[in-house]
Chimera marker file (.cmm) of the C-alpha trace (Angstrom):
<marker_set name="trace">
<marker id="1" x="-202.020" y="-32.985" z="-86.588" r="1" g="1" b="0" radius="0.5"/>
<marker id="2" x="-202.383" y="-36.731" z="-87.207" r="1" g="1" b="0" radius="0.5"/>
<marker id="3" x="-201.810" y="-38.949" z="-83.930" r="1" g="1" b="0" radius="0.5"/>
<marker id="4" x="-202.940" y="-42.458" z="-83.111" r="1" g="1" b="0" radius="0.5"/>
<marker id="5" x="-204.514" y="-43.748" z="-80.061" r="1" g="1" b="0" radius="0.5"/>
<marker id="6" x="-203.577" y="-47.012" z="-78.230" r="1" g="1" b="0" radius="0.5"/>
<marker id="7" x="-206.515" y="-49.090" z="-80.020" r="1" g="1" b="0" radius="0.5"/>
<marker id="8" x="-205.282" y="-48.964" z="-83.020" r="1" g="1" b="0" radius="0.5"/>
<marker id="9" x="-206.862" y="-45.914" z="-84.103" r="1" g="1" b="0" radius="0.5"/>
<marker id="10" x="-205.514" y="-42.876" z="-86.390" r="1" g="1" b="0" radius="0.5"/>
<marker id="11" x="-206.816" y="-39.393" z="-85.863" r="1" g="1" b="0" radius="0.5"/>
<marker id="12" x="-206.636" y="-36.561" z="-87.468" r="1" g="1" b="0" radius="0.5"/>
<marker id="13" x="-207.014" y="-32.607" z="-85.765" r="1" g="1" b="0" radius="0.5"/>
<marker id="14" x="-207.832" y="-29.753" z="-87.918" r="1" g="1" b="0" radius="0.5"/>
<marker id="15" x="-206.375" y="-26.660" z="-86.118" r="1" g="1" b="0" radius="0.5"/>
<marker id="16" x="-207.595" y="-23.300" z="-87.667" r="1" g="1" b="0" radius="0.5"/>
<marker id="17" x="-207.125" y="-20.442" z="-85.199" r="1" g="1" b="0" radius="0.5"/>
<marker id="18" x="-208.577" y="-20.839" z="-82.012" r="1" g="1" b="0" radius="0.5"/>
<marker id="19" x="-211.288" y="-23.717" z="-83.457" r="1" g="1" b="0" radius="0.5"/>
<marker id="20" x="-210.183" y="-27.298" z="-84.411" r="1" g="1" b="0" radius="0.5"/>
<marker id="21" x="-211.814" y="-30.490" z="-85.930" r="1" g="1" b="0" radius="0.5"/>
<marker id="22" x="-211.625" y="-34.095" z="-85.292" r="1" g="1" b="0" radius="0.5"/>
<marker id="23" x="-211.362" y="-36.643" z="-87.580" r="1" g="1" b="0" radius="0.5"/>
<marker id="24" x="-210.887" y="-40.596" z="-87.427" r="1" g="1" b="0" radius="0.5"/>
<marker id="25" x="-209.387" y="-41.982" z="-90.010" r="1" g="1" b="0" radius="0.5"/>
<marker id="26" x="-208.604" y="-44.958" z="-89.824" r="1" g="1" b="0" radius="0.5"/>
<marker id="27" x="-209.100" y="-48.069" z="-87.559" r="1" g="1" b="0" radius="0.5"/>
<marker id="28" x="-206.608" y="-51.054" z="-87.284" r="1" g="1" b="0" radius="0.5"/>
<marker id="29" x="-207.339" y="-52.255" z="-84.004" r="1" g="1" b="0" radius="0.5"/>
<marker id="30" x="-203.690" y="-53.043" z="-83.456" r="1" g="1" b="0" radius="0.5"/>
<marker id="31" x="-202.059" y="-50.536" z="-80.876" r="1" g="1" b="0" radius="0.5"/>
<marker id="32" x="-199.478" y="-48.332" z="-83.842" r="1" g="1" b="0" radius="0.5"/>
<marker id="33" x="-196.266" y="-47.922" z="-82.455" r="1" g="1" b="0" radius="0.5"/>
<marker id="34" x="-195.189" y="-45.209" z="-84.701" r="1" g="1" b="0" radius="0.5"/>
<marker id="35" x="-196.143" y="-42.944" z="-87.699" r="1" g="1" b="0" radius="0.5"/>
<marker id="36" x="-194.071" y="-41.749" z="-90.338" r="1" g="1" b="0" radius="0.5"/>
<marker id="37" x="-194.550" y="-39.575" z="-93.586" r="1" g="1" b="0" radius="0.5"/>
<marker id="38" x="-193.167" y="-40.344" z="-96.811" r="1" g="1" b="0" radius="0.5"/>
<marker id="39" x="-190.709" y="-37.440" z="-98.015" r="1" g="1" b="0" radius="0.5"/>
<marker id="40" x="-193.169" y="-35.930" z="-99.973" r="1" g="1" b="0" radius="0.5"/>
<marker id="41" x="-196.318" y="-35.885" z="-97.790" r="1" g="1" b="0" radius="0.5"/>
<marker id="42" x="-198.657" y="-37.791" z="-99.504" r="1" g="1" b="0" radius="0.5"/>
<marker id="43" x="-198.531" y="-41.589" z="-97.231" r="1" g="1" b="0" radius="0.5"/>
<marker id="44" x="-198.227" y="-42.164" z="-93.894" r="1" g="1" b="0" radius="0.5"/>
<marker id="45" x="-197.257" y="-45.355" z="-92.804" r="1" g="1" b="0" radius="0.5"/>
<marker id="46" x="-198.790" y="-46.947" z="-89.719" r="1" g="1" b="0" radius="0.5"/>
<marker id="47" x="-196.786" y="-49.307" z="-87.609" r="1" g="1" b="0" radius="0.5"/>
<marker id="48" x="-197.288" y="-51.733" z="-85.373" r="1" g="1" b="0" radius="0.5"/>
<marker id="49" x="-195.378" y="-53.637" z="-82.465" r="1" g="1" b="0" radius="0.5"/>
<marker id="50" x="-196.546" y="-56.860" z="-84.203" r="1" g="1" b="0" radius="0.5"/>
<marker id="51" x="-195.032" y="-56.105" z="-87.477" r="1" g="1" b="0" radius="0.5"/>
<marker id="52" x="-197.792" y="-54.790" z="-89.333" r="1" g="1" b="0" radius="0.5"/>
<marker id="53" x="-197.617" y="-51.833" z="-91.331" r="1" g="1" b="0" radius="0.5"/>
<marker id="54" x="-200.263" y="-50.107" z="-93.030" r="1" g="1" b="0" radius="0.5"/>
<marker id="55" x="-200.082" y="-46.948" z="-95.856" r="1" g="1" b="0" radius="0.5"/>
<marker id="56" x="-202.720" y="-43.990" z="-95.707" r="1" g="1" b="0" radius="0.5"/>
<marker id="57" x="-203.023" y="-41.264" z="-98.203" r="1" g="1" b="0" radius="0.5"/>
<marker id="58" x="-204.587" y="-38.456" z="-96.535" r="1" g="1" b="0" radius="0.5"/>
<marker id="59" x="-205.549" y="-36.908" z="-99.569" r="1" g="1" b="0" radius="0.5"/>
<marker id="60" x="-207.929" y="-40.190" z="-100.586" r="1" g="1" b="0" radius="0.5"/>
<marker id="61" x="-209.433" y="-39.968" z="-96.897" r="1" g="1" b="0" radius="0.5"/>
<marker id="62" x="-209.644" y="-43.985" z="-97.651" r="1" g="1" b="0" radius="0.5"/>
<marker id="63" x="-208.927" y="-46.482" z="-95.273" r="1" g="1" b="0" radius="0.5"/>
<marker id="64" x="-206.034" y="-47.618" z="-93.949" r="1" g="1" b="0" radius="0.5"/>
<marker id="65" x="-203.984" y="-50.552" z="-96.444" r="1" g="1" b="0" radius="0.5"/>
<marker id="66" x="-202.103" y="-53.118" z="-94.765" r="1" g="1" b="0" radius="0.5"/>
<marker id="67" x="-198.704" y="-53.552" z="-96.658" r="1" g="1" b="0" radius="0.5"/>
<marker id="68" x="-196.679" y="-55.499" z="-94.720" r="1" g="1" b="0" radius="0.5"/>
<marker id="69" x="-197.581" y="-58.068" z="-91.907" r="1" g="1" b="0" radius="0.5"/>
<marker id="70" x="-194.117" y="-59.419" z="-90.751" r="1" g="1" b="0" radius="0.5"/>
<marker id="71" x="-195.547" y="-61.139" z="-87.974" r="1" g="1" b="0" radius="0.5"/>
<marker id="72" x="-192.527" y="-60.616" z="-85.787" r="1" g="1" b="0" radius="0.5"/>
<marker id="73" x="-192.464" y="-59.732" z="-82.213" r="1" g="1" b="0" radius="0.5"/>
<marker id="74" x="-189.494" y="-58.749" z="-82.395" r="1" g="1" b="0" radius="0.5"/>
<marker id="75" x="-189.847" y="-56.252" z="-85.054" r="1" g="1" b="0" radius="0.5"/>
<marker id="76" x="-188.666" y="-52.462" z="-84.102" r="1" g="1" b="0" radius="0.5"/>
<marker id="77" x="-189.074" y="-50.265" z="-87.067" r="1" g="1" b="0" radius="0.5"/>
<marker id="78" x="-189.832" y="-48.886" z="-90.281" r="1" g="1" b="0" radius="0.5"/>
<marker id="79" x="-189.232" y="-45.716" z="-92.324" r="1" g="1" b="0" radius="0.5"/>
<marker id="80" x="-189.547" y="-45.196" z="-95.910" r="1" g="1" b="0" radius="0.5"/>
<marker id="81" x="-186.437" y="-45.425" z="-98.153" r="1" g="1" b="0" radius="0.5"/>
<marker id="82" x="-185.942" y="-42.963" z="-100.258" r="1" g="1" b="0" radius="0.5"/>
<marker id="83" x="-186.048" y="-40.899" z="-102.382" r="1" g="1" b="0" radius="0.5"/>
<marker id="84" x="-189.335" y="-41.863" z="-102.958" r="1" g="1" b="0" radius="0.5"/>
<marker id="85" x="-192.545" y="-43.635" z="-101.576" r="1" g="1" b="0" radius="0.5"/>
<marker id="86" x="-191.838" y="-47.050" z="-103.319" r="1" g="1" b="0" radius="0.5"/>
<marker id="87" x="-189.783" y="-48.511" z="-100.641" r="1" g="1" b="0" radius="0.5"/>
<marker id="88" x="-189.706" y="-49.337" z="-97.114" r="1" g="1" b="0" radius="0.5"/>
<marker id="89" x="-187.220" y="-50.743" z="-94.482" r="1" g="1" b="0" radius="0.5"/>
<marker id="90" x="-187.883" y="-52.204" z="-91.869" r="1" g="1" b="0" radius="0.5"/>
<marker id="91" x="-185.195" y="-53.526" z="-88.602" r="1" g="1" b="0" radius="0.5"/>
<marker id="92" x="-186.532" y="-56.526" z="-85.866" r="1" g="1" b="0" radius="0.5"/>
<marker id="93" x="-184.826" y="-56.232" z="-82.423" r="1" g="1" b="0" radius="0.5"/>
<marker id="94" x="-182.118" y="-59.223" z="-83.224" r="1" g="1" b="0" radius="0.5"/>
<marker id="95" x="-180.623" y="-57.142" z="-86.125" r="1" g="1" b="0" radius="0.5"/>
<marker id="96" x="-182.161" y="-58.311" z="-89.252" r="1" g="1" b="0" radius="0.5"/>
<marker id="97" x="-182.702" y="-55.527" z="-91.935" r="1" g="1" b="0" radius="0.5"/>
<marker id="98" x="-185.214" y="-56.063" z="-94.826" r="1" g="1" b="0" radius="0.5"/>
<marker id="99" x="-186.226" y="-53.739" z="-97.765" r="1" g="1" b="0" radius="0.5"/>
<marker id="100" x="-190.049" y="-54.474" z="-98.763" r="1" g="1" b="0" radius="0.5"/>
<marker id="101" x="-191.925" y="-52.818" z="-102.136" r="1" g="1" b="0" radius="0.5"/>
<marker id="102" x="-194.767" y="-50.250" z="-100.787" r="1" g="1" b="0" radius="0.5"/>
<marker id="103" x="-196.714" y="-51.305" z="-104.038" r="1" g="1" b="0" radius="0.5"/>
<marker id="104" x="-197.027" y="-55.102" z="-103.107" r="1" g="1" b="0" radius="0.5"/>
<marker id="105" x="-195.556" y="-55.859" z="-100.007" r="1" g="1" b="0" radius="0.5"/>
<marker id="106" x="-192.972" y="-57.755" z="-101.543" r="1" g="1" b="0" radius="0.5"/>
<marker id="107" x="-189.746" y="-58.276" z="-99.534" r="1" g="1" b="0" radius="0.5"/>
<marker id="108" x="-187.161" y="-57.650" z="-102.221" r="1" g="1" b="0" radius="0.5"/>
<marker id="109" x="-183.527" y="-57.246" z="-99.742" r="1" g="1" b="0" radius="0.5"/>
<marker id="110" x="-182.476" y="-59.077" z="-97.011" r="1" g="1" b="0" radius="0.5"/>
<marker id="111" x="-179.251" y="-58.170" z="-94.448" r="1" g="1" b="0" radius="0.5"/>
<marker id="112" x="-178.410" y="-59.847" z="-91.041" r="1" g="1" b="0" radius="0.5"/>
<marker id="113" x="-176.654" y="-57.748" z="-89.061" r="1" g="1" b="0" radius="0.5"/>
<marker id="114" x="-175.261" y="-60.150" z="-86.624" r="1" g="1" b="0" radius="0.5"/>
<marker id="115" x="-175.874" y="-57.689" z="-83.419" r="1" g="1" b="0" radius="0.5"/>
<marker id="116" x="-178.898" y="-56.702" z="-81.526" r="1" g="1" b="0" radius="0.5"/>
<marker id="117" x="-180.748" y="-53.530" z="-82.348" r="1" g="1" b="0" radius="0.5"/>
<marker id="118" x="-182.414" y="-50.627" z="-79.912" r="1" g="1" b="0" radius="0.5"/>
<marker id="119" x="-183.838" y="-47.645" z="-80.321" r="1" g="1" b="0" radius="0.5"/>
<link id1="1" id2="2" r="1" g="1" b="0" radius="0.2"/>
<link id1="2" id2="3" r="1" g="1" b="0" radius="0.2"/>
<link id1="3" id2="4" r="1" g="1" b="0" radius="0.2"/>
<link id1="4" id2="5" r="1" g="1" b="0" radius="0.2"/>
<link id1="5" id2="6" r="1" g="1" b="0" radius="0.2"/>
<link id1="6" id2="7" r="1" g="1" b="0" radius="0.2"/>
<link id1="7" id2="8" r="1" g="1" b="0" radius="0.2"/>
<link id1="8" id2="9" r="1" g="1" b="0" radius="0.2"/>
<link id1="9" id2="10" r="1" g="1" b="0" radius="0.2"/>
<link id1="10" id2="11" r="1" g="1" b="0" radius="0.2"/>
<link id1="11" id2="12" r="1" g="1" b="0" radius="0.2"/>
<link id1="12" id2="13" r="1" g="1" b="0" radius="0.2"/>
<link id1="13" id2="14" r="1" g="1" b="0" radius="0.2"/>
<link id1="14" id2="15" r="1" g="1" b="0" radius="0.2"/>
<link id1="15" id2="16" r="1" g="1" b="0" radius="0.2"/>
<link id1="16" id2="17" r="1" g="1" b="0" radius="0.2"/>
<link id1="17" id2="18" r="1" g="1" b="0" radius="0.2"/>
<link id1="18" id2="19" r="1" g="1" b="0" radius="0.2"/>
<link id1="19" id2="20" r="1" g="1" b="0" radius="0.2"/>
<link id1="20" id2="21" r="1" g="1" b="0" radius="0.2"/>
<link id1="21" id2="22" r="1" g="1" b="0" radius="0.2"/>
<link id1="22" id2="23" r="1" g="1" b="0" radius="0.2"/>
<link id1="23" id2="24" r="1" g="1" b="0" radius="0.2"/>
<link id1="24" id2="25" r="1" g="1" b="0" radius="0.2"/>
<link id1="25" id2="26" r="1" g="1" b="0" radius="0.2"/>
<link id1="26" id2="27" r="1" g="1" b="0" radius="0.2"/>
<link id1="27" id2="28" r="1" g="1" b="0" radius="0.2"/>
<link id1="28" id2="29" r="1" g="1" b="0" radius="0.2"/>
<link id1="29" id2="30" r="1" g="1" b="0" radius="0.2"/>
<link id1="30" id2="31" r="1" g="1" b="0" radius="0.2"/>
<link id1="31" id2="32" r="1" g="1" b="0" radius="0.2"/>
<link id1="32" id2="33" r="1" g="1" b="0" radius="0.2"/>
<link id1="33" id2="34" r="1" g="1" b="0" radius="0.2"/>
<link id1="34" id2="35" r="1" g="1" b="0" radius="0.2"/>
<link id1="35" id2="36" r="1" g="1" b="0" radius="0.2"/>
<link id1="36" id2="37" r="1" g="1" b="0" radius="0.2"/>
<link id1="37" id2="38" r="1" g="1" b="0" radius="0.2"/>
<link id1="38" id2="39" r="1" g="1" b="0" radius="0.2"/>
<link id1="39" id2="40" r="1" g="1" b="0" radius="0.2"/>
<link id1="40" id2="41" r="1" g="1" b="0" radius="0.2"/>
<link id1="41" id2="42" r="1" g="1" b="0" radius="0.2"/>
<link id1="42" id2="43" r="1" g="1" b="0" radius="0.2"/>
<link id1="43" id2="44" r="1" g="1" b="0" radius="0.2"/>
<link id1="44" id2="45" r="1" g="1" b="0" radius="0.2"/>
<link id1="45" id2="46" r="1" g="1" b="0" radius="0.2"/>
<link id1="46" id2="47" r="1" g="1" b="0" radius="0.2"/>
<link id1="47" id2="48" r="1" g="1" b="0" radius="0.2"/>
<link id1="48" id2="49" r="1" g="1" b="0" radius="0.2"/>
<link id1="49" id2="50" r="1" g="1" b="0" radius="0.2"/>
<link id1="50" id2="51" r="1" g="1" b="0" radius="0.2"/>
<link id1="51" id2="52" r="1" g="1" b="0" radius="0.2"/>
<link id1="52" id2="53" r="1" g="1" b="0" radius="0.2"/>
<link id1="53" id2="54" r="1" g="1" b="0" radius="0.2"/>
<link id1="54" id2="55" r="1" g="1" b="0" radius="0.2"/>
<link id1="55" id2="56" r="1" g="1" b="0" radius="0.2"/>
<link id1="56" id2="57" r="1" g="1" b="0" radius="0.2"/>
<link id1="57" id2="58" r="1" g="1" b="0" radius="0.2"/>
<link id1="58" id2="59" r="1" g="1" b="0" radius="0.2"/>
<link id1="59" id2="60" r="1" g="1" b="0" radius="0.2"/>
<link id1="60" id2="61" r="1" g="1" b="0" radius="0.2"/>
<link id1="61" id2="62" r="1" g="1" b="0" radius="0.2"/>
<link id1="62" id2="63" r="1" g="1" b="0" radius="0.2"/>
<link id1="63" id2="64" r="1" g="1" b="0" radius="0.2"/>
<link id1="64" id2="65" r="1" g="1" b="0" radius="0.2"/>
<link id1="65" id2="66" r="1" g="1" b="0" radius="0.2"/>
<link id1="66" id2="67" r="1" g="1" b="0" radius="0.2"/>
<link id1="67" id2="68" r="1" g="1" b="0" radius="0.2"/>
<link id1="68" id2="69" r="1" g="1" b="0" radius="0.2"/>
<link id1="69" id2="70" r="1" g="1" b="0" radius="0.2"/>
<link id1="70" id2="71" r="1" g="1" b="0" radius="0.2"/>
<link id1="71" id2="72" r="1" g="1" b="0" radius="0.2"/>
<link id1="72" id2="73" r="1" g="1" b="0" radius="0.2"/>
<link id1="73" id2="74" r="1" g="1" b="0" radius="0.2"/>
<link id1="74" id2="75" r="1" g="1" b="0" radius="0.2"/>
<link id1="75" id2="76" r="1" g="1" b="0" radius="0.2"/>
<link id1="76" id2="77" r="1" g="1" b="0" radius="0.2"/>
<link id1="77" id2="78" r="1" g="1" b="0" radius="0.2"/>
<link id1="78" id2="79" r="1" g="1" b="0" radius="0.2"/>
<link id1="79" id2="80" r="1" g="1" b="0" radius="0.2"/>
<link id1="80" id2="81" r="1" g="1" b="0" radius="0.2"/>
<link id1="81" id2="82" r="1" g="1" b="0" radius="0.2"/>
<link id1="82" id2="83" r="1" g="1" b="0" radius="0.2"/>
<link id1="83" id2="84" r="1" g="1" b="0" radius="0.2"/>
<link id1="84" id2="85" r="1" g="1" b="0" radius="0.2"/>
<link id1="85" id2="86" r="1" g="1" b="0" radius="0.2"/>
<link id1="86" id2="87" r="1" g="1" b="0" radius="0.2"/>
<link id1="87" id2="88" r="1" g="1" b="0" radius="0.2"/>
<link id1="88" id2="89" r="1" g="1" b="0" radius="0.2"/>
<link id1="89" id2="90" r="1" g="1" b="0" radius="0.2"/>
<link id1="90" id2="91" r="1" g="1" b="0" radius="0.2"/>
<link id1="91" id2="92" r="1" g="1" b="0" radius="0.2"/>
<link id1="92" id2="93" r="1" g="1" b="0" radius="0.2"/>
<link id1="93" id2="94" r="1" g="1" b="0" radius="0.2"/>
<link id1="94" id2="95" r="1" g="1" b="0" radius="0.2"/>
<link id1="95" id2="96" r="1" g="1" b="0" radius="0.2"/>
<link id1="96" id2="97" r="1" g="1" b="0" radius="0.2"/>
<link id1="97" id2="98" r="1" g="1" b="0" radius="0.2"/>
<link id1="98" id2="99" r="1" g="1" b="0" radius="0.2"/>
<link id1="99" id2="100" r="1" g="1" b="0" radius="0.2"/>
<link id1="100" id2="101" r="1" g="1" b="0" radius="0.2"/>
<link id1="101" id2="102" r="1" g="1" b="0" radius="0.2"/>
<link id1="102" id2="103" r="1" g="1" b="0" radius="0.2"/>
<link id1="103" id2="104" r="1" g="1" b="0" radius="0.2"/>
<link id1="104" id2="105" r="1" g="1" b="0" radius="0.2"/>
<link id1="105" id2="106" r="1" g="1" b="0" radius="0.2"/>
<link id1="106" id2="107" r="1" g="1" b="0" radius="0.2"/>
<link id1="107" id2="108" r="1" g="1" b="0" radius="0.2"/>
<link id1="108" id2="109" r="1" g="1" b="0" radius="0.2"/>
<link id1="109" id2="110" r="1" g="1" b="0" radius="0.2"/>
<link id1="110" id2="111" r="1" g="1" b="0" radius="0.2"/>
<link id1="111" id2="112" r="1" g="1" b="0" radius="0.2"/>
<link id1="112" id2="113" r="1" g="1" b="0" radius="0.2"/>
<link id1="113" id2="114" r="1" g="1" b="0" radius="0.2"/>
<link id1="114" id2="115" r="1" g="1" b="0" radius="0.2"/>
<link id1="115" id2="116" r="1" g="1" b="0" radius="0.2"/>
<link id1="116" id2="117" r="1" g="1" b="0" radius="0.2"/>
<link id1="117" id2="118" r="1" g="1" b="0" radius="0.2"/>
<link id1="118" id2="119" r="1" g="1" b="0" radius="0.2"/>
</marker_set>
């Protein structure tokens, strides 16, 4: 069970039977507004409120990589795009949609959507 607290850090519990382990894994001392797995399990991306998103691989037990800093408060979102883990999206509050490359942060696809967005 992976969860993040609101400083910024990523925890992991190991639940075997009636026993369990805690972990921290990571610390990006920016409050993470959501976490999401790629489709195969092996990154989790970290996301901030600020537009800052970060990639950990669980299996590496490294540290948290930032990826993307968008530097938007209005950003809302991200999710991988897949099928793979090469790609993210990402969505800010006034509508605009971007596609950025996991491997260098690069944004590579732009689209206004002309409306405001909510979750």
């Amino acid at each position: 069970l992976y969860f993040s607290a609101q400083e910024g850090i990523l925890i992991f519990y190991h639940i075997k039977d009636l026993q369990y382990e805690i972990k921290i894994c990571a610390d990006i001392s920016q409050p993470i507004s959501s976490l999401i797995f790629s489709p195969d399990y092996t990154s989790l991306l970290l996301v901030t409120d600020q537009g800052t998103v970060y990639s950990y691989r669980p299996a590496h037990s490294g540290e948290a990589v930032k990826l993307l800093d968008t530097s938007s408060s209005c950003f809302l979102a991200a999710d991988f795009l897949t099928p793979g883990n090469n790609y993210c999206v990402s969505v800010t509050i006034p509508g605009e949609v971007q596609v950025w490359s996991l491997e260098d942060g690069t944004s590579l696809s732009k689209l206004n959507l002309g409306i405001e967005v909510h979750v």
